[in-house]
C-alpha positions as CSV (number, residue, x, y, z in Angstrom):
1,X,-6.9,2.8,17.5
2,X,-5.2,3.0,14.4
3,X,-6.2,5.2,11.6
4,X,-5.2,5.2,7.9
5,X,-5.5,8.2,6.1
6,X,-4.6,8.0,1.9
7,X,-4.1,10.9,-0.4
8,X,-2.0,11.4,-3.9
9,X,-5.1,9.4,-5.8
10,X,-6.0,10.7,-9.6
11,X,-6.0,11.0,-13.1
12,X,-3.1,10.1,-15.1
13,X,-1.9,9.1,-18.4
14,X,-0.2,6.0,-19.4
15,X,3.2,6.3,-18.8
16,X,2.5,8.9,-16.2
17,X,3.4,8.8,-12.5
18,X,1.7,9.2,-8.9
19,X,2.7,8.8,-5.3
20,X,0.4,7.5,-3.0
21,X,1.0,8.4,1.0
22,X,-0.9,6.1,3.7
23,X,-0.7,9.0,7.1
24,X,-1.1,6.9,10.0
25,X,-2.1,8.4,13.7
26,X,-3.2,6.6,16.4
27,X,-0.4,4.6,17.1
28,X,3.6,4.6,15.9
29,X,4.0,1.6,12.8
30,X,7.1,0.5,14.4
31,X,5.9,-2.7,14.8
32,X,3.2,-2.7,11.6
33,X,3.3,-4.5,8.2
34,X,2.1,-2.0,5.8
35,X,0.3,-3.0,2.4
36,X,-1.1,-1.8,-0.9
37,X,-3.5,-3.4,-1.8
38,X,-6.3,-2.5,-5.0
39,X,-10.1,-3.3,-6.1
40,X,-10.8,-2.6,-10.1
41,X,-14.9,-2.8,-10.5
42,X,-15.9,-5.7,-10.7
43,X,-12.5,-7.7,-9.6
44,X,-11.3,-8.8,-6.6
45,X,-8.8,-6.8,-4.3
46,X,-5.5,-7.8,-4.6
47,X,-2.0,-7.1,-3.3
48,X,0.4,-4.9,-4.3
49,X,3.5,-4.4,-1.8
50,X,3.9,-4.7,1.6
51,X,6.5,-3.3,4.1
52,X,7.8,-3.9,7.0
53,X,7.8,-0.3,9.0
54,X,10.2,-1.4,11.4
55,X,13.2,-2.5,9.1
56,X,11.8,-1.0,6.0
57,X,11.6,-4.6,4.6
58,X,10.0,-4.3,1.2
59,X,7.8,-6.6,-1.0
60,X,5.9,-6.8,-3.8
61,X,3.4,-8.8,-5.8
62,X,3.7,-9.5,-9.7
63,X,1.3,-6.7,-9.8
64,X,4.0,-4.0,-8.3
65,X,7.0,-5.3,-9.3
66,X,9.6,-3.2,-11.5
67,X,7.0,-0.2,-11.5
68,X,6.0,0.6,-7.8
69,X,8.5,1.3,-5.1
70,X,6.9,1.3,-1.4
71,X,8.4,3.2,1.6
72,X,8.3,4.9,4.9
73,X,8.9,7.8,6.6
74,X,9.4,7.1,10.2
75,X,9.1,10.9,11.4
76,X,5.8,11.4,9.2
77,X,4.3,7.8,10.6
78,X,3.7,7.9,6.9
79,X,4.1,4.9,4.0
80,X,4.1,5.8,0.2
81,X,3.7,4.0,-2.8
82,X,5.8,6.0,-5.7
83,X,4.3,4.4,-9.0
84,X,5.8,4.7,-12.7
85,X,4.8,3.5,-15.9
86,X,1.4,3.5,-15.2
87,X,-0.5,1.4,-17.2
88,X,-4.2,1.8,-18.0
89,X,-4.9,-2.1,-16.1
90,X,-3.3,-0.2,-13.3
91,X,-6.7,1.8,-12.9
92,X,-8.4,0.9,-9.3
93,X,-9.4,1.9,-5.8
94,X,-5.8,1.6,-3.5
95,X,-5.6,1.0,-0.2
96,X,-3.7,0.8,2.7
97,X,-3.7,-1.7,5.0
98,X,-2.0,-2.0,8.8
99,X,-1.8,-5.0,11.0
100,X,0.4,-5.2,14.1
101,X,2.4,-8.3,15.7
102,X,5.2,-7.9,18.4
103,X,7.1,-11.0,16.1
104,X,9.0,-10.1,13.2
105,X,8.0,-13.6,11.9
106,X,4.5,-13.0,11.6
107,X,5.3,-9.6,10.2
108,X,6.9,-11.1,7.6
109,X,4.4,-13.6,6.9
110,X,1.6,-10.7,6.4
111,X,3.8,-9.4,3.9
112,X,4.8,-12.6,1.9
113,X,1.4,-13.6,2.1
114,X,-0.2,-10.5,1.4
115,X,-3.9,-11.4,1.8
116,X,-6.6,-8.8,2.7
117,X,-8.1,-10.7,5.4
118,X,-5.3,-10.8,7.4
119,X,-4.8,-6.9,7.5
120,X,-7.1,-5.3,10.4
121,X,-7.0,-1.7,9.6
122,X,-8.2,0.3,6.6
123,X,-7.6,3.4,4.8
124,X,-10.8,4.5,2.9
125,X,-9.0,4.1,-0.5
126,X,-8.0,6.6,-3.1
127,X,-9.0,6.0,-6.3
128,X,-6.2,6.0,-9.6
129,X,-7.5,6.1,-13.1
130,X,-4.7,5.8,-16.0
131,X,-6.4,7.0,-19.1
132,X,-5.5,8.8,-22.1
């Protein structure tokens, strides 16, 4: 069974920078979409970026665009989320998310879609707080 491990969580100001890692074991992602997703109190959680760990196919939400950058690390089994301009609205729980398909298409489609329910496996969230 798969296992999602996050780290690189903390307290940053605005403007400031963090990388997140999502350290999988329990399987190999080659045939995983991978996804960001984060929960503000009181909000919903919503997507960030997604990527397909086979092909390194990246994508990204309003919420990440221009500021995050997701990617992989095949030999670590590891994704990261490198984000910049961090932004005090930017402050929330992130997770990672895994879900498996043996067809690129529906990997895609979990990444274009980028809904929580349809992502299996969990991390248990690290938590990012942009504050001066």
């Amino acid at each position: 069974q798969l296992q999602l491990v996050e780290s690189g969580g903390g307290k940053v100001q605005p403007g400031g920078s963090l990388r997140l890692s999502c350290a999988a074991s329990g399987d190999t992602l080659g045939t995983y979409s991978i996804a960001w997703f984060r929960q503000a109190p009181g909000k919903e959680r919503e997507g960030v970026s997604c990527i397909m760990f086979g092909d390194a196919s990246t994508y990204y939400t309003e919420s990440g665009k221009g500021r995050f950058t997701i990617s992989r690390d095949s030999a670590k089994n590891t994704v990261y989320l490198q984000m910049n301009s961090l932004k005090p609205e930017d402050t929330a729980t992130y997770y990672c998310a895994a879900e498996r398909s043996d067809q690129k298409n529906l990997l895609f489609r979990l990444c274009i879609y980028l809904r929580a329910s349809d992502f299996s496996s969990w991390g248990q969230g690290t938590q990012v707080t942009v504050s001066s």
